[in-house]
C-alpha positions in Angstrom: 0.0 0.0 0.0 1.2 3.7 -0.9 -0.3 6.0 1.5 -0.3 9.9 0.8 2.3 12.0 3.0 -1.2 13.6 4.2 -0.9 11.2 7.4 -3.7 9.0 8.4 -4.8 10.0 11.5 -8.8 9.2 12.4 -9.9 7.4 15.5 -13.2 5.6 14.6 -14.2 2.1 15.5 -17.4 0.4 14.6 -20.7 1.1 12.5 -22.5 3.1 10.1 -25.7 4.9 9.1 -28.2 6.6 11.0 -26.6 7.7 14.4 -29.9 9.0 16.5 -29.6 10.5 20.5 -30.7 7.9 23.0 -33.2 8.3 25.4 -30.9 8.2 28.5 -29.0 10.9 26.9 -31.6 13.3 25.8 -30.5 16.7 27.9 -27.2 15.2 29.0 -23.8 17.0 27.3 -21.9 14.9 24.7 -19.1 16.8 25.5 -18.2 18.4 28.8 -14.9 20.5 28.8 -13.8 21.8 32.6 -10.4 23.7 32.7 -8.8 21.6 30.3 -5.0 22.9 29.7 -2.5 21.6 27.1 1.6 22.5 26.8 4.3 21.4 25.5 6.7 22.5 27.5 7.1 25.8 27.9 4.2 26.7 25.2 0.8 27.2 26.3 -1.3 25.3 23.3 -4.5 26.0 25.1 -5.6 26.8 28.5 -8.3 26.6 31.2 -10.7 25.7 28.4 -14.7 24.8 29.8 -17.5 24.1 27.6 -21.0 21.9 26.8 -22.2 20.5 24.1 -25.1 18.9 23.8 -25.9 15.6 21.8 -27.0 16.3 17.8 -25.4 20.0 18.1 -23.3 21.3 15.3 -20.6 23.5 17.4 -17.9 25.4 16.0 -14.8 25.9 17.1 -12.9 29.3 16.3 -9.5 30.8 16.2 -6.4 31.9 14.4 -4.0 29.5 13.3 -1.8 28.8 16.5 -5.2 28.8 18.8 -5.1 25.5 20.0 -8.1 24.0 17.6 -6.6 21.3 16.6 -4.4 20.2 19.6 -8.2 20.4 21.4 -9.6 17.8 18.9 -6.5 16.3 19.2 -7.2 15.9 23.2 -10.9 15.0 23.2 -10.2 12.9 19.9 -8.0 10.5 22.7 -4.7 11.1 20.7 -2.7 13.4 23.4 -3.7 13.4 26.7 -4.1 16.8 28.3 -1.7 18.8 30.9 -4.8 19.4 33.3 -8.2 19.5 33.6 -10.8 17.3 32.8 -13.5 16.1 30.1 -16.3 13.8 29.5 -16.6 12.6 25.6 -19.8 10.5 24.9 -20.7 10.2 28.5 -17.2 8.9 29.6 -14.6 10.3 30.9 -11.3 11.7 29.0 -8.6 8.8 30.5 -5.8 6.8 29.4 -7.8 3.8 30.4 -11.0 5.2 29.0 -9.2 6.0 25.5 -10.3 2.5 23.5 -13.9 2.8 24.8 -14.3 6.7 24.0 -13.2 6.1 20.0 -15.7 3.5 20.2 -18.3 6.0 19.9 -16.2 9.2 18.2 -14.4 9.4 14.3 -12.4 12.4 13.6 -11.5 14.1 10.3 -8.5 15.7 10.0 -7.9 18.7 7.4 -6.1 15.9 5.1 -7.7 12.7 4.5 -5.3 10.5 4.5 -6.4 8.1 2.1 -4.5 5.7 0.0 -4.6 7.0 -3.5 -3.7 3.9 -5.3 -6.9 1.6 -3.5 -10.5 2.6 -5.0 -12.7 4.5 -2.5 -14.4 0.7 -1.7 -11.0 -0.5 -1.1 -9.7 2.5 1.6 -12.9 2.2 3.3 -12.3 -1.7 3.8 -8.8 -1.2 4.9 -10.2 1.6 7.7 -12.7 -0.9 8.6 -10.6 -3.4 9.2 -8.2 -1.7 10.9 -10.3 -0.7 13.6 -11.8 -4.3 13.5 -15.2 -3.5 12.6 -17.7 -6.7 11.3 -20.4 -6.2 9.0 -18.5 -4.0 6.6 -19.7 -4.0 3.3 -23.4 -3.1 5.0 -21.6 -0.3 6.6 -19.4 0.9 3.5 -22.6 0.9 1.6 -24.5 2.8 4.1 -21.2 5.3 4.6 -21.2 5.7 1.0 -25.1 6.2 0.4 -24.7 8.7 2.9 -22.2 10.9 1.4 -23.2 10.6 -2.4 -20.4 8.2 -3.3 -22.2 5.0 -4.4 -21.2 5.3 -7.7 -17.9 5.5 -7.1 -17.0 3.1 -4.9 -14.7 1.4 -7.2 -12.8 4.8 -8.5 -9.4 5.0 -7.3 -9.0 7.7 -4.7 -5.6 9.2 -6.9 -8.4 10.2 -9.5 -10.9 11.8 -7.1 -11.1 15.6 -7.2 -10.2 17.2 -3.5 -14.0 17.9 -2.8 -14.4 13.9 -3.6 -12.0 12.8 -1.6 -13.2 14.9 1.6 -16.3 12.6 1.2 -14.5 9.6 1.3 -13.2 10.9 4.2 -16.4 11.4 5.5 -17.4 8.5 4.7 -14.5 6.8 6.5 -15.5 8.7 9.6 -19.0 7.2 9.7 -18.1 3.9 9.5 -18.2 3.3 13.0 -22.4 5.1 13.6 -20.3 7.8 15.7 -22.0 9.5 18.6 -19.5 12.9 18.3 -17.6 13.6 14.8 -14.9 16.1 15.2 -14.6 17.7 11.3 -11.2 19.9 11.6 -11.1 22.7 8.4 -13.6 20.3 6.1 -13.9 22.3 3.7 -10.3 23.8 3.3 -8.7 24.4 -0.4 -12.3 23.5 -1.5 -14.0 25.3 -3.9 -17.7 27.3 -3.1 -19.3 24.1 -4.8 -17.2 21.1 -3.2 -17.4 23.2 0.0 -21.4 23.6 -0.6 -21.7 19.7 -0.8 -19.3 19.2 2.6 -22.0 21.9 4.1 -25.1 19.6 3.1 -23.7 16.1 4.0 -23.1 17.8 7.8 -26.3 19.4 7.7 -27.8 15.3 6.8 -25.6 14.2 9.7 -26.7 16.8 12.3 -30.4 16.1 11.5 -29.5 12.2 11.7 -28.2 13.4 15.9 -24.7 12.9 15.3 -23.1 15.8 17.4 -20.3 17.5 15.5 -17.3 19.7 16.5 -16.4 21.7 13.5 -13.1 23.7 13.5 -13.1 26.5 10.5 -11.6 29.6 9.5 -14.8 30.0 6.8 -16.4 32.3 9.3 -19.1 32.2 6.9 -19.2 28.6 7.4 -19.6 28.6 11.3 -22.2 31.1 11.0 -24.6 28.9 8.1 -23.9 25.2 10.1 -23.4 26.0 13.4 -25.7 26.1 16.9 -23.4 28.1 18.8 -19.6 28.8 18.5 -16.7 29.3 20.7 -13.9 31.4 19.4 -10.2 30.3 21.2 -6.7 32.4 21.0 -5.0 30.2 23.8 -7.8 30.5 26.4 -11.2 31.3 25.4 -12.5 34.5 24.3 -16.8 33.5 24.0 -18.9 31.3 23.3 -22.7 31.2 22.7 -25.3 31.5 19.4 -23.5 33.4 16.8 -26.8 36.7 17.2 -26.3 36.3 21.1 -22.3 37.2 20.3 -23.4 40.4 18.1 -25.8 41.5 20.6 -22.9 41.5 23.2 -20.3 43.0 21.5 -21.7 45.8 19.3 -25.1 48.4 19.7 -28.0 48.0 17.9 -27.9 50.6 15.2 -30.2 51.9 12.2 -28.5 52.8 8.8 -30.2 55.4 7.1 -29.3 56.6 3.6 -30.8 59.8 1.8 -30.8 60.8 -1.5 -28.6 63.8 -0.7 -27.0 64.9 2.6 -29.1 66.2 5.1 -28.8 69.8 5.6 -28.9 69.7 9.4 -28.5 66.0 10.4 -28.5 67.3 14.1 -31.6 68.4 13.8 -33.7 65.2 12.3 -31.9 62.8 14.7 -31.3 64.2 18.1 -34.2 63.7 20.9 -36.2 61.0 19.4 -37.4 58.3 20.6 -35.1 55.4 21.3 -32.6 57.1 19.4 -29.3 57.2 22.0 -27.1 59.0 19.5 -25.8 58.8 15.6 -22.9 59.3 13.8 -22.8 60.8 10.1 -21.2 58.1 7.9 -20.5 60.4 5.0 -22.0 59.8 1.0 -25.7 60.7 3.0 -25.4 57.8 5.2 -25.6 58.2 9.2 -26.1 55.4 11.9 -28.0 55.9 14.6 -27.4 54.2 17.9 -31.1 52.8 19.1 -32.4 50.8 22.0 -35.1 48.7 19.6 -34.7 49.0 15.8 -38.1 48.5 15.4 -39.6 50.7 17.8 -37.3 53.6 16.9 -37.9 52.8 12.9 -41.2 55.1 12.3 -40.0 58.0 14.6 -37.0 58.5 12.2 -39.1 57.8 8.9 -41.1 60.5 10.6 -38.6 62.9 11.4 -37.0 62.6 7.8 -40.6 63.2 6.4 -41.1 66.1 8.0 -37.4 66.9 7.1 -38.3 67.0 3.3 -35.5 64.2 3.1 -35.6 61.7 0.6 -35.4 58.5 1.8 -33.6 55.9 0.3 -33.0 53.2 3.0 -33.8 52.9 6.9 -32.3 49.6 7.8 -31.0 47.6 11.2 -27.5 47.4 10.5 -26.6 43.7 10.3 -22.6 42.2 12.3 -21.7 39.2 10.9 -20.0 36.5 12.6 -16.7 37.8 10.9 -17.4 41.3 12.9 -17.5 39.0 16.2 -13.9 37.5 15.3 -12.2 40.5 14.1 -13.2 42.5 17.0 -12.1 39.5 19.5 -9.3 38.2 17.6 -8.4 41.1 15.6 -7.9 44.0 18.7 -5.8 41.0 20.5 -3.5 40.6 17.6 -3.1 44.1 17.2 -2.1 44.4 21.1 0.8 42.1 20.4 2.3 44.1 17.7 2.2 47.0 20.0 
């Protein structure tokens, strides 16, 4: 066998198909993180990390490279074992002892898959399986392969797959074993907008099949479509809650309003109405105003502007995306350093 220099680390070890949340665990956390620290040494790669997740949630994991994303996978995935702290992954806890019985019920994809290029996707899949000693395998290649799209080419060699193809093998591979938790680290990196479209469906299919997945991305765009809630990491970590619960905390509410031409006495339109707590003139006959309730304070200034003789072109609640969150976390951090 020729394996790719991509490595071929997974941990996954029995099953395939529809993974659903079982009674006894409905409510309970599929992962439970409590001060977790990891170094090497003298380098910090994450520390006094805490977090939930519960069963069938899609949570992403955030962070410059360097953040300690992948070393956490790395730790809950079983492969290093942390400096301190503790976990619980599938409902037992993160130990040495533990390690076999905890990839039982886990699969993790790296950012490289790791597949042999000169065995046909049918063929990897059966070495994986039978590596991790799993028994009814081609039932659970076929339903690994259903699941992903890849049925039809089962007996392609993986050297001739395209890069978006082969992250579904990979995926594939990963769901061999029925997992409980999937950890997916950078999915959909080098992929273009339609391979990295597909990758977005098949983990939409798996969340809505309960498999509760870990997602590590720099497509902040990504996070944002796929994920429950996020947790953004630089070392220790920063926040972590529903991407609009992370906008509400970090920036105002504000209304953009655009005229057709500046107004004359902007001062005058805005100031001492209701739910209006101040504005700003953007320039080009644009000016944000800082409101309490976008909607309540919405007809007062469509009012004002009225009676104003402005014309109106636009009055709308200005909209932070997830990449607003991470710049103005990440971004002001990184920009302390270089001071």
């Amino acid at each position: 066998m020729h394996p790719t220099d991509e490595g071929t680390e997974v941990a996954n070890t029995q099953g395939a198909g529809g993974s659903k949340i079982s009674p006894g665990k409905a409510g309970a956390p599929a992962l439970a993180v409590e001060h977790l620290t990891k170094r090497f040494g003298d380098r910090v790669a994450y520390s006094d990390v805490s977090f939930e997740i519960g069963y069938g949630e899609v949570f992403g994991f955030l962070g410059p490279n360097g953040a300690g994303k992948t070393t956490t996978v790395r730790t809950l995935g079983t492969l290093i074992a942390p400096t301190s702290g503790s976990a619980m992954v599938a409902g037992m806890r993160l130990s040495a002892a533990n390690g076999p019985a905890i990839r039982q019920k886990i699969s993790i994809m790296p950012e490289s898959p790791g597949l042999y290029l000169r065995l046909t996707v049918e063929e990897n899949l059966e070495c994986f399986a039978g590596l991790y000693g799993l028994g009814g395998t081609k039932a659970r290649i076929h339903e690994a392969l259903e699941a992903v799209n890849l049925l039809e080419r089962a007996k392609d060699l993986c050297g001739a797959l395209s890069k978006g193809l082969r992250q579904r093998v990979a995926l594939a591979r990963a769901l061999l074993n029925d997992p409980e938790v999937l950890f997916l680290d950078e999915p959909t990196s080098g992929l273009d907008p339609v391979a990295a479209r597909e990758v977005h469906e098949l983990i939409t299919g798996m969340r809505e099949r309960g498999v509760t997945i870990f997602l590590t991305t720099h497509r902040l765009e990504e996070a944002e479509r796929l994920c429950d809630r996020v947790a953004i990491l630089n070392t220790t970590l920063r926040m972590i809650g529903r991407p609009d619960e992370l906008r509400k905390e970090l920036f105002a509410r504000t209304l953009d309003v655009r005229t057709k031409v500046p107004l004359a006495d902007p001062g005058a339109v805005f100031s001492g109405l209701p739910g209006v707590e101040g504005w700003s003139d953007s320039g080009a006959a644009m000016y944000r105003l800082e409101v309490s309730d976008p909607e309540a304070a919405a007809p007062g200034v469509a009012r004002a502007l009225v009676r104003a003789e402005a014309d109106v072109v636009s009055i709308a609640e200005s909209r932070h995306t997830l990449e607003d969150v991470y710049l103005q976390l990440v971004g002001e951090e990184e920009r302390a350093e270089r001071k």
